[in-house]
Backbone of each chain as ProteinMPNN parsed JSONL, in Angstrom:
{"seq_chain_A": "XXXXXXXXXXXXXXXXXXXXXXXXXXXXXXXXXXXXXXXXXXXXXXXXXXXXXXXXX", "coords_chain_A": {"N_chain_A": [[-237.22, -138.869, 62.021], [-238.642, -141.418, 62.084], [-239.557, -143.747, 61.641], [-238.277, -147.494, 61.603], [-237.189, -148.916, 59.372], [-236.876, -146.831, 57.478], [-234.647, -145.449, 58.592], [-232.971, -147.639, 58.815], [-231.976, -147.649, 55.823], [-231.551, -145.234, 55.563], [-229.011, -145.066, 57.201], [-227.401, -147.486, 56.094], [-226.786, -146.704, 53.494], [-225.475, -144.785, 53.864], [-223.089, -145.554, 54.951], [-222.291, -147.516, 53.59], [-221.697, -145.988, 50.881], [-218.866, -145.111, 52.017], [-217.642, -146.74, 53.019], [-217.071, -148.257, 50.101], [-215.528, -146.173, 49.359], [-213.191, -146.147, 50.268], [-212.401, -148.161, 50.449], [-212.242, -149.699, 47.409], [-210.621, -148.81, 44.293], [-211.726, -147.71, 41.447], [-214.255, -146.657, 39.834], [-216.052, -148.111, 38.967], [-216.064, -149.918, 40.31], [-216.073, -149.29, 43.245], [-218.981, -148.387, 42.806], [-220.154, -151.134, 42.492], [-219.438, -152.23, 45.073], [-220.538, -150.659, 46.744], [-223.439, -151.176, 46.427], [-223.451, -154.071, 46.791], [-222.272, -153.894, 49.5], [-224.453, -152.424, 50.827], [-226.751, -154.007, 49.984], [-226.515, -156.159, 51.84], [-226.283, -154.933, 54.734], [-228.816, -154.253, 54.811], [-230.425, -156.789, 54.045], [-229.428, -158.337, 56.148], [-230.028, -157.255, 58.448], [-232.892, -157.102, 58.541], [-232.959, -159.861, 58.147], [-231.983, -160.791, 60.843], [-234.035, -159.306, 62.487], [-236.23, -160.79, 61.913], [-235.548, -163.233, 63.014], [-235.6, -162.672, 65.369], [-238.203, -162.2, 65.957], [-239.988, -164.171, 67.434], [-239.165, -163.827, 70.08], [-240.201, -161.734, 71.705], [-239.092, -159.951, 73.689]], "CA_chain_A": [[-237.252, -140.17, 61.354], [-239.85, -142.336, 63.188], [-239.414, -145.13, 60.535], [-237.26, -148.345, 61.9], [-236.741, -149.006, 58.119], [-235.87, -145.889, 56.539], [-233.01, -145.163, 59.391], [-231.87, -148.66, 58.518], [-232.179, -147.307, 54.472], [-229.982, -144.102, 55.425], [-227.178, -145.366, 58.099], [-226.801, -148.254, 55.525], [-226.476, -146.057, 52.179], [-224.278, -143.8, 54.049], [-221.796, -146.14, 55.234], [-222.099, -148.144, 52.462], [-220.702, -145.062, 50.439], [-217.432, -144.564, 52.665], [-216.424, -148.27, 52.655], [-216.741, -148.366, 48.407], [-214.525, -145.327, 48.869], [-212.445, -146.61, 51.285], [-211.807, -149.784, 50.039], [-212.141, -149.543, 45.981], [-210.2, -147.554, 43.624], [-211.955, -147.547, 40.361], [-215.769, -146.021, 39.824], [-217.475, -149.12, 38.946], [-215.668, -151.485, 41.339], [-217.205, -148.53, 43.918], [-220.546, -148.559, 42.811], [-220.668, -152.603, 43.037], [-218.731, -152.574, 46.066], [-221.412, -149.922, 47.522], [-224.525, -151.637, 46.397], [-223.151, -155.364, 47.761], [-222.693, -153.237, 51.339], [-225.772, -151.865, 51.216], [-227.532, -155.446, 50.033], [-225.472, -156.824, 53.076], [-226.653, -154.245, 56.079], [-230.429, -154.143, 55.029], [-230.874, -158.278, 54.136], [-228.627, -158.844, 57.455], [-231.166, -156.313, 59.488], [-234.3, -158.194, 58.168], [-233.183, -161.92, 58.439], [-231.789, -161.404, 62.236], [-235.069, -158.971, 63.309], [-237.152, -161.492, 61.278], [-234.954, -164.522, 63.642], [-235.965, -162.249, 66.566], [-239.68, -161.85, 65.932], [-240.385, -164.838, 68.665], [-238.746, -163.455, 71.268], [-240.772, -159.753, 71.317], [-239.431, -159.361, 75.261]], "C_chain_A": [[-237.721, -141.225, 62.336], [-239.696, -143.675, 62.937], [-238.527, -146.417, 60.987], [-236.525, -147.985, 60.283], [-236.044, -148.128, 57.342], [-234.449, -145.119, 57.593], [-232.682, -146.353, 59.166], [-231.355, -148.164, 57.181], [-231.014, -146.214, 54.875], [-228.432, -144.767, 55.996], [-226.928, -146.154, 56.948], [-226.101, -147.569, 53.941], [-225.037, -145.447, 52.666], [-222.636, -144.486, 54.308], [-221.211, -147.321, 54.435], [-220.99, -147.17, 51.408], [-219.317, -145.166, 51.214], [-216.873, -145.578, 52.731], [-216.457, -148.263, 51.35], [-215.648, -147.116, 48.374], [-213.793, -145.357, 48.855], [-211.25, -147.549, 50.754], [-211.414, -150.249, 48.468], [-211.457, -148.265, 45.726], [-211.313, -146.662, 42.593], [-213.619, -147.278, 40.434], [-216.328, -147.349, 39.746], [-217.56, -150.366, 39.823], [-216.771, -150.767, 42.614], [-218.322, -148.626, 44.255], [-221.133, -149.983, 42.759], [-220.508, -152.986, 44.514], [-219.911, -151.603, 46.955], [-222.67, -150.707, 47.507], [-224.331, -153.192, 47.064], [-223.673, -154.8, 49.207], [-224.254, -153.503, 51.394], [-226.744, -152.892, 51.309], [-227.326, -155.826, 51.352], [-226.242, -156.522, 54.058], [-228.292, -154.684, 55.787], [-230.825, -155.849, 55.041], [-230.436, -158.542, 56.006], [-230.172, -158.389, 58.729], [-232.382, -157.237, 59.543], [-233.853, -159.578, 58.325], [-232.421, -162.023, 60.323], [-233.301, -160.606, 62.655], [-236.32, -160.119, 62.481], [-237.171, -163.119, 62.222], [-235.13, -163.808, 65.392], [-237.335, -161.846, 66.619], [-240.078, -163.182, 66.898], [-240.474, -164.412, 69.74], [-239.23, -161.755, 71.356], [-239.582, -158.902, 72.676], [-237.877, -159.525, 75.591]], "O_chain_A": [[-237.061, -141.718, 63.25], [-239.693, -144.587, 63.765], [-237.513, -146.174, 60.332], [-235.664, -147.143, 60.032], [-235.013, -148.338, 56.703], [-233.53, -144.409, 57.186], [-231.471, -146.307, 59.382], [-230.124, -148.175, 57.181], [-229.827, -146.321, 54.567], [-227.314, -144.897, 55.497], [-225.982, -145.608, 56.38], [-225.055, -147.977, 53.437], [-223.925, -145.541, 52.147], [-221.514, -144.09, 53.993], [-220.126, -147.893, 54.533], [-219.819, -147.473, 51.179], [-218.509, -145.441, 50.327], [-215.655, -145.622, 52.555], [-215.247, -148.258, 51.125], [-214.911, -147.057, 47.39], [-213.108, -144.901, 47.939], [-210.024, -147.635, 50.681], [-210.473, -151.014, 48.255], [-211.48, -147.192, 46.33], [-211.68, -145.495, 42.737], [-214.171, -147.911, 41.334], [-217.161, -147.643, 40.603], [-218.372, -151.264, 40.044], [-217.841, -151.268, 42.959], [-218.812, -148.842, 45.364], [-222.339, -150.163, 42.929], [-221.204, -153.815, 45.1], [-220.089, -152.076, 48.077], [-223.086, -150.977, 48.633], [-225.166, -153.48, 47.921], [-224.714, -154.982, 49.837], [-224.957, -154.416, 51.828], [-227.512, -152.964, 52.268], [-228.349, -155.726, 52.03], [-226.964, -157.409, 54.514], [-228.881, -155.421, 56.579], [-231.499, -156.242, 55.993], [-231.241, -158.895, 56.868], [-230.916, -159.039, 59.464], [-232.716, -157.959, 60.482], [-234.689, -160.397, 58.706], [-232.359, -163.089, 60.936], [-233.964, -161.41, 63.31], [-237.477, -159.861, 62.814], [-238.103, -163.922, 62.275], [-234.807, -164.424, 66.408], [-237.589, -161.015, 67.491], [-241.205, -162.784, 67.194], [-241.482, -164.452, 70.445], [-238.523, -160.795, 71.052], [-239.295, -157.705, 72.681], [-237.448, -159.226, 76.705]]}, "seq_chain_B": "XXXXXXXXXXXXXXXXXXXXXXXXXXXXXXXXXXXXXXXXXXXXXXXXXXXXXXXXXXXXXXXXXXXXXXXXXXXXXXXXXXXXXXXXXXXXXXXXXXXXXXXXXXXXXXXXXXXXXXXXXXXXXXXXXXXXXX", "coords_chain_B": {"N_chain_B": [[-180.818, -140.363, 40.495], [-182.352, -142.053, 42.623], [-181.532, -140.064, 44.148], [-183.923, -138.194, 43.625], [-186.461, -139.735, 44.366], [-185.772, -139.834, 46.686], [-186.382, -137.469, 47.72], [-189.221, -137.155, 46.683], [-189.988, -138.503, 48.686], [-189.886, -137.743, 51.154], [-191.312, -135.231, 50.57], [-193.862, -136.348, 50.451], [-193.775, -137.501, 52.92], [-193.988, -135.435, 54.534], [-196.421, -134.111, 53.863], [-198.154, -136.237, 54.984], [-198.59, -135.515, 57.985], [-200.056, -133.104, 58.166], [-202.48, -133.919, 56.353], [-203.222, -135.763, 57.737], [-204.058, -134.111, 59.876], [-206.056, -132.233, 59.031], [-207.409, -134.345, 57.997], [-208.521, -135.554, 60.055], [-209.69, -133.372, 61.89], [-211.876, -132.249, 60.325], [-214.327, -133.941, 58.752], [-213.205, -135.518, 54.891], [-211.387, -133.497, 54.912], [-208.856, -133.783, 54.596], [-208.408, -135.281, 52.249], [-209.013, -133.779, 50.89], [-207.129, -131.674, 50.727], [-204.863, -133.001, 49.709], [-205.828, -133.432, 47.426], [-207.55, -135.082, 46.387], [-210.326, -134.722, 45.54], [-212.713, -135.732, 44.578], [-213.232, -138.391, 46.592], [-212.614, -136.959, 48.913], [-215.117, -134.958, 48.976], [-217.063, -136.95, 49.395], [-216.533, -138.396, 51.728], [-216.917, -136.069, 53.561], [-219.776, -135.278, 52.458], [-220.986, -138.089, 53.364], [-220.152, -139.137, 55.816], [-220.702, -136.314, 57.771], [-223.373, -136.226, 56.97], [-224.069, -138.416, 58.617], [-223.277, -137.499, 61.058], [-224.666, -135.226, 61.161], [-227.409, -136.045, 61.014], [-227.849, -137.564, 62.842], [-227.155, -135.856, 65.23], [-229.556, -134.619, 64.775], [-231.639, -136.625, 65.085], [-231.788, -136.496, 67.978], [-229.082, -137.107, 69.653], [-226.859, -137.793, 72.28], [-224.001, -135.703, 73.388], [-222.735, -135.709, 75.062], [-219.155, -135.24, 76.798], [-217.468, -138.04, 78.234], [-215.008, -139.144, 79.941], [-212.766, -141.002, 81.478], [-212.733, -144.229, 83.252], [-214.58, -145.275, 84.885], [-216.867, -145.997, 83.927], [-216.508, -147.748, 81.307], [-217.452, -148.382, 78.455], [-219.072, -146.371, 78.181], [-217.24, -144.256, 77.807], [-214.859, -145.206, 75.224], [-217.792, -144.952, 73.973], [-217.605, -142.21, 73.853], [-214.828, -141.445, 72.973], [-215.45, -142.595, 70.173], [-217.31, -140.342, 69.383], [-216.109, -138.213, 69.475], [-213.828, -138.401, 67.79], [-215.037, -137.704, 65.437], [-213.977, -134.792, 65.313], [-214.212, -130.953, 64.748], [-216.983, -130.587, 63.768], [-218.424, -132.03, 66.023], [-217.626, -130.792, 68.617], [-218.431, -128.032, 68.102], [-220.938, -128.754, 67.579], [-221.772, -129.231, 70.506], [-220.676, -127.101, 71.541], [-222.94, -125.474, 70.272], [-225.317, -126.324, 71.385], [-226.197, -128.377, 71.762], [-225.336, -130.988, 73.14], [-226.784, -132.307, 75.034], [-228.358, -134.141, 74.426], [-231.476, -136.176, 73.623], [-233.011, -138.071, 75.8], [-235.286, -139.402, 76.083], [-236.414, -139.196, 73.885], [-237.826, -141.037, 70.916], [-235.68, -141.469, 69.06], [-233.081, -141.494, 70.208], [-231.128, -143.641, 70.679], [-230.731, -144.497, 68.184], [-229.727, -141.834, 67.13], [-227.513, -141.956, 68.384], [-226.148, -144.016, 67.812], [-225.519, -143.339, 65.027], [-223.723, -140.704, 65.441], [-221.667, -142.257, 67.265], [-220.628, -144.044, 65.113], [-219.861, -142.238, 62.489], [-218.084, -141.448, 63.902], [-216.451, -143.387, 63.927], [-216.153, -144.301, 61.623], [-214.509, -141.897, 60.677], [-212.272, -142.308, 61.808], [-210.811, -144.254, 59.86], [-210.783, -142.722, 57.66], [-208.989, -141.061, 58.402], [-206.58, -142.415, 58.095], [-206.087, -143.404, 55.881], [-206.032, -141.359, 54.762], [-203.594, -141.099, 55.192], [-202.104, -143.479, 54.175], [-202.741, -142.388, 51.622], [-201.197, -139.842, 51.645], [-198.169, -141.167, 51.547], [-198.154, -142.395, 49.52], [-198.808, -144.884, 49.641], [-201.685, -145.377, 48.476], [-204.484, -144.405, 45.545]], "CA_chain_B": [[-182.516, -141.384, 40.594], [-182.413, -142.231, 44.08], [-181.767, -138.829, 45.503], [-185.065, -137.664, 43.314], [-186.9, -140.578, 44.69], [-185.956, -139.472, 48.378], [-187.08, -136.065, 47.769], [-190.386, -137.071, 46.455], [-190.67, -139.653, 49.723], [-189.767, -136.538, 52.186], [-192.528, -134.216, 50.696], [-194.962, -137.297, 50.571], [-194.19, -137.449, 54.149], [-194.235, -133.711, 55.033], [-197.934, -133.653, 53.335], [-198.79, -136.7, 55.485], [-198.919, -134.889, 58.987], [-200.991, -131.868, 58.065], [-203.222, -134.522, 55.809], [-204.207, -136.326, 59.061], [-204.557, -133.145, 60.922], [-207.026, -132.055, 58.341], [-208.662, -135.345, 58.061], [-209.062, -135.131, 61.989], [-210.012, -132.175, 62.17], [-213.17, -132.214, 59.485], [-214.097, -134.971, 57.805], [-212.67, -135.428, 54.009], [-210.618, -131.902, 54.577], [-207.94, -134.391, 54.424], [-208.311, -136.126, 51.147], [-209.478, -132.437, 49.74], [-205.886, -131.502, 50.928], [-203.946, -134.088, 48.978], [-206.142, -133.412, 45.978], [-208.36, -136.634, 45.98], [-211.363, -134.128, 45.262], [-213.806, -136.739, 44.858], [-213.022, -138.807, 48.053], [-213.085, -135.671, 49.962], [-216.173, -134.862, 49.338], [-217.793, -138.166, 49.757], [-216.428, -138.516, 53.079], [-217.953, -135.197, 54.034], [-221.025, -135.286, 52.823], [-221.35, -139.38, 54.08], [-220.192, -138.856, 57.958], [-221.356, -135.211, 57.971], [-224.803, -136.764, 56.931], [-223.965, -139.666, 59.442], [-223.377, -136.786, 62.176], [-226.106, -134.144, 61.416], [-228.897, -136.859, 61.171], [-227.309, -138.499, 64.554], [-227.532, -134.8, 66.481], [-231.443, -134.223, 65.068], [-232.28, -137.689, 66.191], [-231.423, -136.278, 69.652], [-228.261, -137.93, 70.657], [-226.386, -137.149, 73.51], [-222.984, -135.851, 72.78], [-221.994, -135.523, 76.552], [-217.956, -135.718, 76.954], [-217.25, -139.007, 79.637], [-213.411, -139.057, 80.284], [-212.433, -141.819, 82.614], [-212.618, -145.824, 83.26], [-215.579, -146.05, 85.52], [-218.168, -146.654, 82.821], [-215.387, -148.098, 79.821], [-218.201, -148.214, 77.434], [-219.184, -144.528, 77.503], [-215.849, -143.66, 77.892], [-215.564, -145.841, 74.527], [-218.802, -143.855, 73.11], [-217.782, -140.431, 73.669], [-213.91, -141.298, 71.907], [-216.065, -142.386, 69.069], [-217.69, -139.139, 68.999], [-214.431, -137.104, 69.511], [-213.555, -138.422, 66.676], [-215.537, -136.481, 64.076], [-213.299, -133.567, 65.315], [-214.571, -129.644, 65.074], [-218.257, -130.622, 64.14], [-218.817, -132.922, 67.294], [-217.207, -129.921, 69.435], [-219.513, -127.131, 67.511], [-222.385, -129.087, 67.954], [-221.685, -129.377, 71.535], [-220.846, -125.297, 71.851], [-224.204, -124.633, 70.036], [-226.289, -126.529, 72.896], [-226.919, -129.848, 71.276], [-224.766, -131.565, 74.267], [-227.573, -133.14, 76.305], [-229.45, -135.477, 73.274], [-233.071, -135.996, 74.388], [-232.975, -139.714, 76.743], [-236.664, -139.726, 75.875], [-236.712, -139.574, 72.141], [-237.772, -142.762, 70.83], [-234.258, -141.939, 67.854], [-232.076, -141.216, 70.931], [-229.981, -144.554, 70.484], [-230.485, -144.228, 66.749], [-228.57, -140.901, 67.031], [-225.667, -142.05, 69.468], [-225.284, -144.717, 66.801], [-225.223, -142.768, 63.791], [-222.267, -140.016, 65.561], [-220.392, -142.887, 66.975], [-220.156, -144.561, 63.616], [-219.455, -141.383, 61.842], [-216.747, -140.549, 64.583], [-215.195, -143.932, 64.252], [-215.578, -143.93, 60.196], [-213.704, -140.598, 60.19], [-210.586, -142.85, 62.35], [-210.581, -144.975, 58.874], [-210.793, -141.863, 56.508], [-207.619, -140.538, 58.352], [-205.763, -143.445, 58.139], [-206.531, -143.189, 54.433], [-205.356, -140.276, 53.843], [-202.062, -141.081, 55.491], [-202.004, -144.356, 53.247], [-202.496, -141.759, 50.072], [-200.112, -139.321, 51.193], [-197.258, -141.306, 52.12], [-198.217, -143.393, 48.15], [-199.662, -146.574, 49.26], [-203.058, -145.582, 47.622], [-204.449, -143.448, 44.751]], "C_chain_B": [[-182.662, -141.434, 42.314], [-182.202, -141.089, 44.763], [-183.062, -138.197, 45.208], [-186.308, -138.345, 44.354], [-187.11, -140.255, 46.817], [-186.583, -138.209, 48.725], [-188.496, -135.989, 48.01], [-191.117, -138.042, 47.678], [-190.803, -138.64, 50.975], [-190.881, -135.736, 51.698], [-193.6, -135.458, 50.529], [-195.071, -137.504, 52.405], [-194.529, -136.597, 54.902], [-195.636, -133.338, 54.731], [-198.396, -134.659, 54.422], [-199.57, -136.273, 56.753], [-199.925, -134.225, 58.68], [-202.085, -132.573, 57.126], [-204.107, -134.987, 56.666], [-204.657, -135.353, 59.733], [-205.718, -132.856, 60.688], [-208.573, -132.8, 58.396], [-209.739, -135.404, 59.82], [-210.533, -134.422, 62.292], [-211.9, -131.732, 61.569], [-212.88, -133.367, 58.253], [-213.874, -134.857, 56.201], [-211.859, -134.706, 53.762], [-209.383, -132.99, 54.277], [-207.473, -134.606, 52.541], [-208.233, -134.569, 50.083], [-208.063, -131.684, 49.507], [-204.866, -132.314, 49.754], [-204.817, -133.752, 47.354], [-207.005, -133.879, 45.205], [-210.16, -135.665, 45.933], [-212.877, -135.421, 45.924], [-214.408, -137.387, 46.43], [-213.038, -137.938, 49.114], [-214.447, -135.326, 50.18], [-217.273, -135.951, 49.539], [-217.551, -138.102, 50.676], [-216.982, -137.492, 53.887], [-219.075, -134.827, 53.968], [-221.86, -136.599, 53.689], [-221.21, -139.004, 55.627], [-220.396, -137.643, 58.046], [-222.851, -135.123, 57.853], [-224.663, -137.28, 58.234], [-224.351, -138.671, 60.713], [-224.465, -135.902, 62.559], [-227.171, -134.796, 61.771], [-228.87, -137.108, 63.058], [-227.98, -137.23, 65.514], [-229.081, -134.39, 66.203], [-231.86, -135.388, 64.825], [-232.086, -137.956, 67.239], [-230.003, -136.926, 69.883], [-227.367, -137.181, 71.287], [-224.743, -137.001, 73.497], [-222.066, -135.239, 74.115], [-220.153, -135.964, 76.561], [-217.896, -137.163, 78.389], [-215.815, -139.662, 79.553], [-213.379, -140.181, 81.795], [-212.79, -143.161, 82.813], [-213.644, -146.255, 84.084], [-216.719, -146.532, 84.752], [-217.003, -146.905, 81.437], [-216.261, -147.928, 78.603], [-218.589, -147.16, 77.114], [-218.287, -144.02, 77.364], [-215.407, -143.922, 76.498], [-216.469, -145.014, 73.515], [-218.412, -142.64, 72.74], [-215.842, -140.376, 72.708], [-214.292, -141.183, 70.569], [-216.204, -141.441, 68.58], [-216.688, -138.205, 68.716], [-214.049, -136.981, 68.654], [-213.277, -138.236, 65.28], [-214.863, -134.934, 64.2], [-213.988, -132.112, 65.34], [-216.124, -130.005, 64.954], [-218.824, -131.199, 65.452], [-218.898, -131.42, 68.212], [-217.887, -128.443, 69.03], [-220.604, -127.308, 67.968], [-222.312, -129.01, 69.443], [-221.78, -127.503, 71.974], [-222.047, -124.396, 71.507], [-225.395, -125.371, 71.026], [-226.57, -127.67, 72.573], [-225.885, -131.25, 71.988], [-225.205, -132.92, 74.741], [-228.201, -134.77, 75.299], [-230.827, -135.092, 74.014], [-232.948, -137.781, 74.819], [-234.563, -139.902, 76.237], [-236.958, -140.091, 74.728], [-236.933, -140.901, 71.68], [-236.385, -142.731, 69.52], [-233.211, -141.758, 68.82], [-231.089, -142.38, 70.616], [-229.681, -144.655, 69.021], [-229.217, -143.071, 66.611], [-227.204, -141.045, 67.531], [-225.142, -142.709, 68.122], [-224.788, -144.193, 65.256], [-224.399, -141.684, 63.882], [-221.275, -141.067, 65.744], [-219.938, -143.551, 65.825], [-219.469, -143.415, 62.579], [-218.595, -141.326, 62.776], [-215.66, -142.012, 64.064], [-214.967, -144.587, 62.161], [-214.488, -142.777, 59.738], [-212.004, -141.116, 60.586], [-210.139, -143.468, 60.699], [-209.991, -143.908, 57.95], [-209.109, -141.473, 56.88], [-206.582, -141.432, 58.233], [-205.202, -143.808, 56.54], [-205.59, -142.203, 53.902], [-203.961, -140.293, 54.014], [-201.368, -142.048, 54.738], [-201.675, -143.182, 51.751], [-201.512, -140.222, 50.146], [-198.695, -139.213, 51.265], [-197.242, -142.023, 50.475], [-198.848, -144.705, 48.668], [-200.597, -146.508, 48.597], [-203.175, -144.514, 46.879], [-205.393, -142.229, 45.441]], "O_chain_B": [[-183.218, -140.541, 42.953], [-182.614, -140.993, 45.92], [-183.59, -137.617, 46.156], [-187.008, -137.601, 45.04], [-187.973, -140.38, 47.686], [-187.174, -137.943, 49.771], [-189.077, -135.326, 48.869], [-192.316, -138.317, 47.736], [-191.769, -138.739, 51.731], [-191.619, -135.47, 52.647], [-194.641, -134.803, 50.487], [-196.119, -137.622, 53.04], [-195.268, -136.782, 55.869], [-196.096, -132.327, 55.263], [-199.238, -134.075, 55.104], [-200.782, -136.462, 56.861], [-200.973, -134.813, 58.947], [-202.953, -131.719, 56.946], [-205.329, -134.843, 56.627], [-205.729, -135.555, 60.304], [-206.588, -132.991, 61.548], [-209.755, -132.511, 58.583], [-210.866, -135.333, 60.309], [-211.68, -134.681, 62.656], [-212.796, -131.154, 62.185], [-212.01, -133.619, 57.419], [-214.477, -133.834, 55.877], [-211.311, -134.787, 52.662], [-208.948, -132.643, 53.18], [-206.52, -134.176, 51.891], [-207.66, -134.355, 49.015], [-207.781, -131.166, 48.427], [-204.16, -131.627, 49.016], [-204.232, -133.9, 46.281], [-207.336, -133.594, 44.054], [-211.111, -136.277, 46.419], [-213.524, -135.717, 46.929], [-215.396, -137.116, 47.112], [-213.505, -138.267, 50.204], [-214.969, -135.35, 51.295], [-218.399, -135.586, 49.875], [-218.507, -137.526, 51.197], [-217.547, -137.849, 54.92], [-219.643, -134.208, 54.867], [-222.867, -136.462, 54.384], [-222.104, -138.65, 56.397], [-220.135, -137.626, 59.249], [-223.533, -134.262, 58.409], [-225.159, -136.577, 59.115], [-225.396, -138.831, 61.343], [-225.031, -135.75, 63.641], [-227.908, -134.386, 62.667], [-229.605, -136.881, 64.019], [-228.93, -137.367, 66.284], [-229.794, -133.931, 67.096], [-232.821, -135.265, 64.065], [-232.093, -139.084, 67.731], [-230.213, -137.518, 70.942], [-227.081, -136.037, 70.935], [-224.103, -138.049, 73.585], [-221.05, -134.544, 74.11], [-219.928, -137.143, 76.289], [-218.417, -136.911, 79.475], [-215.686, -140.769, 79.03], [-213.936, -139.996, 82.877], [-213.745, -143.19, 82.037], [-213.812, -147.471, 84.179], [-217.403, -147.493, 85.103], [-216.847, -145.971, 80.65], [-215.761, -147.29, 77.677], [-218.567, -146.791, 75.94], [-218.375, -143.04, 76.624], [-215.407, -142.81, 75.971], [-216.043, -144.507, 72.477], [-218.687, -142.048, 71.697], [-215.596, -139.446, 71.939], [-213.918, -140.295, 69.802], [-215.617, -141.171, 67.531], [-216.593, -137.526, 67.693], [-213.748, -135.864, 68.232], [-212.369, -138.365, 64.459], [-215.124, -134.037, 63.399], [-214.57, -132.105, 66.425], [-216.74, -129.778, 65.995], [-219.837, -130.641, 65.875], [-219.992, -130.931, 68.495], [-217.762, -127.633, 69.949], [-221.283, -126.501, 68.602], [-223.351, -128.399, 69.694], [-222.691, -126.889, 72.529], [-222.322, -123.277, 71.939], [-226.386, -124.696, 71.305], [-227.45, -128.136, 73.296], [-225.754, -132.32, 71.394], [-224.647, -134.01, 74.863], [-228.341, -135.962, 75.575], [-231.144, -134.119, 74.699], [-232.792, -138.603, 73.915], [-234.764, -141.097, 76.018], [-237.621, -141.087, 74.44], [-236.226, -141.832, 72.065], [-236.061, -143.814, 69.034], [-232.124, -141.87, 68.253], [-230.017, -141.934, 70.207], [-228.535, -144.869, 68.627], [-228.095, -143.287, 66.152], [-226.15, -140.484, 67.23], [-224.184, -142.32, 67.455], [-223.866, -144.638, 64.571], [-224.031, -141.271, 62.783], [-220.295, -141.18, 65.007], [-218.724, -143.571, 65.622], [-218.527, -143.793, 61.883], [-217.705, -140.817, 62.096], [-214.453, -141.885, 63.858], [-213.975, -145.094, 61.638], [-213.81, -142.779, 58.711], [-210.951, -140.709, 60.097], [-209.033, -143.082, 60.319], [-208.868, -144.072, 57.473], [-208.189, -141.522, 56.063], [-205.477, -140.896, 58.316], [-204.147, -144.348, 56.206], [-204.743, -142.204, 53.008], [-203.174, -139.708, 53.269], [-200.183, -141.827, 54.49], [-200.659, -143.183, 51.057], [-201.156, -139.589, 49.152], [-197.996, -138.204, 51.178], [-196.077, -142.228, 50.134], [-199.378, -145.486, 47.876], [-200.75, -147.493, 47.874], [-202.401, -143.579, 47.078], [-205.534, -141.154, 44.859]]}, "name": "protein", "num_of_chains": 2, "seq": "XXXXXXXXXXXXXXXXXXXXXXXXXXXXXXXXXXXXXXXXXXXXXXXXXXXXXXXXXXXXXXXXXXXXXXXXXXXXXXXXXXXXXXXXXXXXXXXXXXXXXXXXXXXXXXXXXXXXXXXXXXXXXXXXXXXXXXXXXXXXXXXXXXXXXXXXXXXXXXXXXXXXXXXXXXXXXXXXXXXXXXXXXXXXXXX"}
C-alpha cells in the first residue's frame, strides 16, 4: 500500500469500526457513530496536511 | 432475592478473569467467550486487520524492555498488547520490519494502535462480564 490516502481510508475504517463497537450499543447508533469517526479521521488528515502544505521541509 | 443476586454477581465475576485472559490473549476471543458473538468478531477481524496490514507494511516488531529509550519501550508495550499474534508473528521471522520501506512507520502505527485498541477491548469485556454493558 504505496497510497498516502488509501492507508489513511483503511487505518480510519478500521478503527472507526472498534470505537462504534466500543462505545455504542444499538446497530444504528453504531453505524452513525462509525461513519461520524471515520468523517472525523479522514477530514482531520486533509485539513491539517492541507495546513501543512507550506511548510514541505 | 439477595442471595440469588449474589450468586449471579460471583459467576459474573468468575467469567470476568478468564474473559480478560481471552481478550488478552487474541483479540475479540474475549467477547466470543461471554457470548457477545458479534463484538467478538468485529474486534478480530478490525485489530487483526489493523495487525496483519501493520506486519506486511514492514514494521518492526522488535521487543525493547527498559527506560533508556521510554518511547520504544512505550512502542513495543503497545505491540505486546495484541497478545499471541504479535508473539507468532515475531516466531515466524517478521521481527526485524524493513527500516527502508517507505510503509515502515505506517506499519509500527497500524500494530501499535491495534495493540493499544485490544487494551480497550479487554477492558470491555471486563465491563460486560462483571454487567456494566450489554
Amino acid at each position: 500500500m504505496a497510497s498516502h490516502l488509501l492507508v489513511l481510508i483503511v487505518f480510519s475504517t478500521l478503527v472507526s469500526v472498534v470505537f462504534a463497537m466500543l462505545l455504542r450499543e444499538d446497530r444504528k447508533a453504531r453505524v452513525r457513530f462509525a461513519l461520524m469517526t471515520f468523517g472525523a479521521f479522514v477530514l482531520s488528515a486533509v485539513v491539517v496536511g492541507w495546513l501543512m502544505y507550506p511548510f514541505p521541509s | 432475592m439477595e442471595r440469588e443476586k449474589a450468586i449471579v454477581d460471583e459467576r459474573r465475576a468468575g467469567a470476568a478473569i478468564p474473559a480478560c485472559l481471552f481478550a488478552f490473549l487474541v483479540p475479540g476471543a474475549g467477547h466470543l467467550y461471554l457470548g457477545r458473538v458479534t463484538k467478538g468478531l468485529a474486534f478480530l477481524g478490525a485489530i487483526g486487520a489493523l495487525f496483519a496490514l501493520g506486519v506486511l507494511m514492514d514494521a518492526g516488531l522488535q521487543m525493547h524492555l527498559g527506560f533508556d529509550d521510554p518511547l520504544a519501550f512505550l512502542r513495543s508495550l503497545a505491540q505486546m498488547a495484541l497478545g499471541v499474534p504479535y508473539f507468532l508473528a515475531r516466531a515466524f521471522g517478521f521481527e526485524a520490519g524493513k527500516v527502508t520501506s517507505a510503509t515502515y512507520e505506517y506499519g509500527n502505527t497500524f500494530t501499535e494502535v491495534g495493540g493499544l485498541l485490544n487494551i480497550l477491548v479487554v477492558l470491555d469485556a471486563y465491563d460486560v462480564a462483571v454487567g456494566r454493558k450489554r
